[in-house]
C-alpha positions as CSV (number, residue, x, y, z in Angstrom):
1,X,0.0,0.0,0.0
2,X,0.9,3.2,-1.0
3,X,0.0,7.2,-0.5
4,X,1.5,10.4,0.1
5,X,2.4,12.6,3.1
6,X,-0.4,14.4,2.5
7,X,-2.2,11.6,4.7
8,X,-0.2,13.2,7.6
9,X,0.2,9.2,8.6
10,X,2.2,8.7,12.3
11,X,5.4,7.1,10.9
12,X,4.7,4.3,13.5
13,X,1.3,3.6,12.0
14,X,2.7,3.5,8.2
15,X,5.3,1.0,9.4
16,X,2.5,-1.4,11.1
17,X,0.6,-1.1,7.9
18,X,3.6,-1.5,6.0
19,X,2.4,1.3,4.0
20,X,4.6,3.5,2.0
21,X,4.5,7.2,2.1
22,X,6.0,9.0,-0.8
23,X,6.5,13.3,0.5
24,X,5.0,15.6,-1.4
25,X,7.0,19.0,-2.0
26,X,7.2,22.3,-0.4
27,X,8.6,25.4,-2.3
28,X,10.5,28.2,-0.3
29,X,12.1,30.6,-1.9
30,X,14.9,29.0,-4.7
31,X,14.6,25.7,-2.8
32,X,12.2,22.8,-3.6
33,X,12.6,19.9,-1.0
34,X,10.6,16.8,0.1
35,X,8.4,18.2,3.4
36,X,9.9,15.9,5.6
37,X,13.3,17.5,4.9
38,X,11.8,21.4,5.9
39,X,12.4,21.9,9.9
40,X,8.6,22.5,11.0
41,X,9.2,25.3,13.2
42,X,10.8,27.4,10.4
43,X,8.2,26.8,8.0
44,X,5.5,27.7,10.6
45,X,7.6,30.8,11.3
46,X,7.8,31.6,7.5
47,X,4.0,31.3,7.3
48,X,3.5,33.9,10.0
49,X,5.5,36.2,8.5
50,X,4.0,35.9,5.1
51,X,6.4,35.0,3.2
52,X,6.2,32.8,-0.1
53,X,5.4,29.2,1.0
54,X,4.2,27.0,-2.0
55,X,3.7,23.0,-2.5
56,X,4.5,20.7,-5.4
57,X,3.8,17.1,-6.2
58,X,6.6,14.7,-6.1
59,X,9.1,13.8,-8.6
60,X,7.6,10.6,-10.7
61,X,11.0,9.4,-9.7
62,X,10.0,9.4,-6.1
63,X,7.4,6.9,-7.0
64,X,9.0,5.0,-9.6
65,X,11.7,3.7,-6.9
66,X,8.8,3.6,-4.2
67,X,7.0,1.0,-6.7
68,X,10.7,-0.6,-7.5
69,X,10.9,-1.5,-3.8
70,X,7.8,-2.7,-3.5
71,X,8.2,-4.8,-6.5
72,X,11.3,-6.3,-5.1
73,X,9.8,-6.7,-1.7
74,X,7.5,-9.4,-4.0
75,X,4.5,-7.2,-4.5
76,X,2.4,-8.9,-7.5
77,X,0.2,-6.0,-7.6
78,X,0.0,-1.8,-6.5
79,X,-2.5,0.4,-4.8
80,X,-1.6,4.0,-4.2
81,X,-4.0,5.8,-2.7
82,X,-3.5,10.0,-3.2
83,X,-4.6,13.2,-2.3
84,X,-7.9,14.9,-4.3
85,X,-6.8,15.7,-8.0
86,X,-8.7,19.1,-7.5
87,X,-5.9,19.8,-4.6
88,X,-2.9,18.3,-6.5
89,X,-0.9,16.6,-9.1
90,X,0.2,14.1,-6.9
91,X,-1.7,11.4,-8.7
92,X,-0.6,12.6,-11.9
93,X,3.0,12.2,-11.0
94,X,2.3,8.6,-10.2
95,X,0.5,7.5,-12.8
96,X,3.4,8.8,-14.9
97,X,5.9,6.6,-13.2
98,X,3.5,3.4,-13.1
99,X,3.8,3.2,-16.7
100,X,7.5,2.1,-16.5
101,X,7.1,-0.6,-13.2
102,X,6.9,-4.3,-14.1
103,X,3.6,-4.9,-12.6
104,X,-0.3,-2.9,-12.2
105,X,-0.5,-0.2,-10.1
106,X,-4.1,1.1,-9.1
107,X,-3.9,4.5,-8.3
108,X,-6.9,5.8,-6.6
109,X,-7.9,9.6,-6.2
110,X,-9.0,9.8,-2.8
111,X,-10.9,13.0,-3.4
112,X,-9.8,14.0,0.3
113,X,-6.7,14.6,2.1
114,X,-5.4,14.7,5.6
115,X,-7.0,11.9,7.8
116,X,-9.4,11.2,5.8
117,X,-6.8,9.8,3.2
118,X,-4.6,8.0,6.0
119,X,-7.9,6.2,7.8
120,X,-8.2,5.0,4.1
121,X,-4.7,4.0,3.8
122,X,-4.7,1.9,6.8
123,X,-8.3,0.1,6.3
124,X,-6.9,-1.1,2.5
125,X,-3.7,-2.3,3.7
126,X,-5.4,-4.2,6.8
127,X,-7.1,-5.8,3.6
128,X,-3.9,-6.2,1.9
129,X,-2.6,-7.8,5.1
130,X,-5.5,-10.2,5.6
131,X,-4.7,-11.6,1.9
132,X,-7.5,-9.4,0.1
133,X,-7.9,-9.0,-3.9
134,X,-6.7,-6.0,-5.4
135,X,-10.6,-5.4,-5.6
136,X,-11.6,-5.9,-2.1
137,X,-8.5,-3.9,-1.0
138,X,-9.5,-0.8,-3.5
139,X,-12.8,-0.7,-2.6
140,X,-11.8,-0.8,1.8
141,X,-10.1,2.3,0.7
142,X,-13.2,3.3,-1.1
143,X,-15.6,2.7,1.8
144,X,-13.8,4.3,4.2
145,X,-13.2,7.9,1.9
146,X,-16.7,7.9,1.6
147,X,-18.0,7.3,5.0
148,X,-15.6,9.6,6.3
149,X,-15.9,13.6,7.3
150,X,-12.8,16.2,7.0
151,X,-13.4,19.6,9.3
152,X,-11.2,22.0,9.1
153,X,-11.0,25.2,11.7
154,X,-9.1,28.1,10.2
155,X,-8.1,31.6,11.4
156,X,-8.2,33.3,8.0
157,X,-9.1,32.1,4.8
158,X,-6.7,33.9,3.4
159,X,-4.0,30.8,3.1
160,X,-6.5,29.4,0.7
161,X,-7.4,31.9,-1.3
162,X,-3.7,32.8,-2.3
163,X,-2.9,29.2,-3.0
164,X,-6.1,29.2,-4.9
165,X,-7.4,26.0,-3.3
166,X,-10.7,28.0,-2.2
167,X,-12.4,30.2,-4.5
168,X,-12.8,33.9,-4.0
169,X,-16.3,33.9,-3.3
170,X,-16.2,30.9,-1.1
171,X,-12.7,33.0,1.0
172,X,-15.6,36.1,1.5
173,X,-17.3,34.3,3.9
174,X,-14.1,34.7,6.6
175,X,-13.3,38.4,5.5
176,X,-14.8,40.1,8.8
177,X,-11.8,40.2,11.4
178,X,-14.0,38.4,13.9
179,X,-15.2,35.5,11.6
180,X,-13.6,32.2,11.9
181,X,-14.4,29.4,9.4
182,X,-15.3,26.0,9.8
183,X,-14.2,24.1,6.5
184,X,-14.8,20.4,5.1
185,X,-13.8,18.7,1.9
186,X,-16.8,18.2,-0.6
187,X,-16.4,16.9,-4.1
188,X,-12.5,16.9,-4.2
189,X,-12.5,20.8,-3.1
190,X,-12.6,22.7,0.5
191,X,-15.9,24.1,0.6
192,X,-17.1,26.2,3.7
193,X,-19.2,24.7,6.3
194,X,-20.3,27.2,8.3
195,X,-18.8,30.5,10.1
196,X,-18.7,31.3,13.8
197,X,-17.5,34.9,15.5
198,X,-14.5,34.3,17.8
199,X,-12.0,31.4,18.0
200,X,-13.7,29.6,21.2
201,X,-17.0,29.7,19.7
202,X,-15.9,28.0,16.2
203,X,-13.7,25.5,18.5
204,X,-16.7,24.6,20.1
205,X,-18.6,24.4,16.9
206,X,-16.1,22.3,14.9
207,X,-16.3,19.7,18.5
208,X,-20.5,19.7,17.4
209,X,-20.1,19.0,13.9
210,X,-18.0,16.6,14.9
211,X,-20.1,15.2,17.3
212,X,-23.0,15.2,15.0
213,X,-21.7,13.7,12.1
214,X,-20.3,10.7,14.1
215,X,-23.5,9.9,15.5
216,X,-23.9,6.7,17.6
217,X,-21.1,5.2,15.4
218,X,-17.8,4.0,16.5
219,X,-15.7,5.7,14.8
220,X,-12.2,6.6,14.7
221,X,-11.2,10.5,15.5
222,X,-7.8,12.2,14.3
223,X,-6.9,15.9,15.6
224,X,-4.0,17.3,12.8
225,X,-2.4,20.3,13.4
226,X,1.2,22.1,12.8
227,X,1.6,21.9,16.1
228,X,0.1,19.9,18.6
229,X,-0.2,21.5,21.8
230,X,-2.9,22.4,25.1
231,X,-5.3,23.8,22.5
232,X,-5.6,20.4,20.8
233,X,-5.7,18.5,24.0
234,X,-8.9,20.5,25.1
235,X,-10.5,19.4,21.8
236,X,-9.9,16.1,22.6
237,X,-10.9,16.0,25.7
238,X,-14.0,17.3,24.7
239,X,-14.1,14.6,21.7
240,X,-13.4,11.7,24.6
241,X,-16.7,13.3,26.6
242,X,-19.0,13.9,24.2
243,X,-18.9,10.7,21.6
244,X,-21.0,8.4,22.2
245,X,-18.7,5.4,20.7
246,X,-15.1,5.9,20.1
247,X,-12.6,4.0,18.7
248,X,-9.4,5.3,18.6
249,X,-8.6,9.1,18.9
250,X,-4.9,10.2,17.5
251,X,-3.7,13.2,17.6
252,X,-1.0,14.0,14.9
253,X,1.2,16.6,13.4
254,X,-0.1,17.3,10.1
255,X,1.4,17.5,7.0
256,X,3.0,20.9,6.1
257,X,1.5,20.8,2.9
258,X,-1.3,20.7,4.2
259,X,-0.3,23.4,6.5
260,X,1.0,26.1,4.1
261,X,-2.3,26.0,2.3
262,X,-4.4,26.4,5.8
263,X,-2.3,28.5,7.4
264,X,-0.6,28.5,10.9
265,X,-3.7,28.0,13.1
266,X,-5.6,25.4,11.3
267,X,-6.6,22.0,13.4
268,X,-8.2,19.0,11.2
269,X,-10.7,16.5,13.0
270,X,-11.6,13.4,11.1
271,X,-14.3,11.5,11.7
272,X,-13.9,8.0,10.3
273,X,-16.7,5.3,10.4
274,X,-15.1,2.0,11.8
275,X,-15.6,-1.0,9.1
């Protein structure tokens, strides 16, 4: 199983999984690097300050050698499971390198990111693991995408706007100082959710939403941030109280990808459906 950083996947879950992350790029100034190479606390200070901070897929060669390895591990067959097409190339760039590899590759647009892409990511290679047919491990990727919720809390939607991953109608919602937006992922592209006044208030609000779309499911919760600090905590506290049925709740460092299109600030609940 393979996907991209994106997923922001704890390194010790990918290696449980056995499932390969491949980093997508972050631009800064003249240099262009994998984002597990950029030291987090510069690139959040960067951010802050406003300077330039873009992203790029990864070379095809990252996932040409990441499918070589796999093939030489003994892998017969290859699902990669990527990040929304409407938010990046990334699945471009491996379905360019899958047509020099030996054997299929299934590469799946996840239409999601975050959490929502790494629950995936983890239900298909629990398939893969349990001896599952290319089919049945697609479509445990599948189900879970689907069943899945992405919430986003921002400070400004300004991030979005200038990376042009929200359009400008959509960023007017969070224009007034005091307004702080409540985001999801609909259709491959962020789309707002609703708006609150003041950061407690849409805290709380993204905990209810989250809350509310879980239901009396078990489900599985993830809290993704830049930084995870007391802030995050409190919102999973309040996630421990106020579900019903939980499975497991992970709080993670998200991916700075993700980051430098959100903007310092941002924290990411999933709310994943168990199989």
């Amino acid at each position: 199983m393979i996907t991209d950083s994106t997923a922001s996947l704890p390194e010790r879950t990918a290696k449980q999984w056995d499932i390969s992350v491949v980093p997508v790029q972050v631009v800064v100034g003249d240099r262009v690097d994998d984002e597990n190479r950029y030291d987090r606390e510069e690139l959040l200070r960067r951010l802050l300050d406003h300077e330039p901070v873009t992203t790029q897929p990864p070379d095809p060669g990252a996932f040409f050698w990441t499918f070589q390895d796999a093939v030489s591990a003994g892998a017969t067959a290859i699902v990669c499971l990527h990040i929304s097409t409407k938010l990046s190339a990334t699945a471009d760039a491996a379905r360019e390198a899958a047509q020099q590899v030996s054997v299929p590759v299934y590469i799946l647009d996840s239409g999601t990111t975050n959490m929502s892409l790494g629950f995936a990511a983890v239900s298909a290679a629990r398939a893969a693991a349990a001896g599952a047919s290319v089919e049945r491990v697609m479509s445990a990727a599948d189900a879970r995408i689907r069943a899945s919720t992405e919430l986003i809390y921002v400070d400004t939607l300004d991030y979005l706007r200038r990376s042009r991953r929200i359009g400008g109608a959509a960023a007017a919602i969070g224009s007034a100082l005091s307004i702080r937006p409540i985001l999801t992922i609909s259709g491959g592209e962020v789309t707002p959710l609703t708006r609150t006044p003041g950061t407690k208030r849409a805290l709380a609000k993204l905990v209810d939403v989250a809350v509310e779309r879980a239901g009396a499911t078990t489900v599985d919760v993830a809290i993704a941030s830049m930084e995870v600090g007391d802030r995050e905590h409190r919102v999973a506290g309040e996630l421990r109280r106020l579900l019903p049925s939980l499975g497991d709740l992970t709080l993670v460092q998200g991916s700075t990808v993700v980051g430098a299109h959100v903007g310092p600030g941002a924290l990411g609940i999933t709310v994943a459906p168990v199989p």
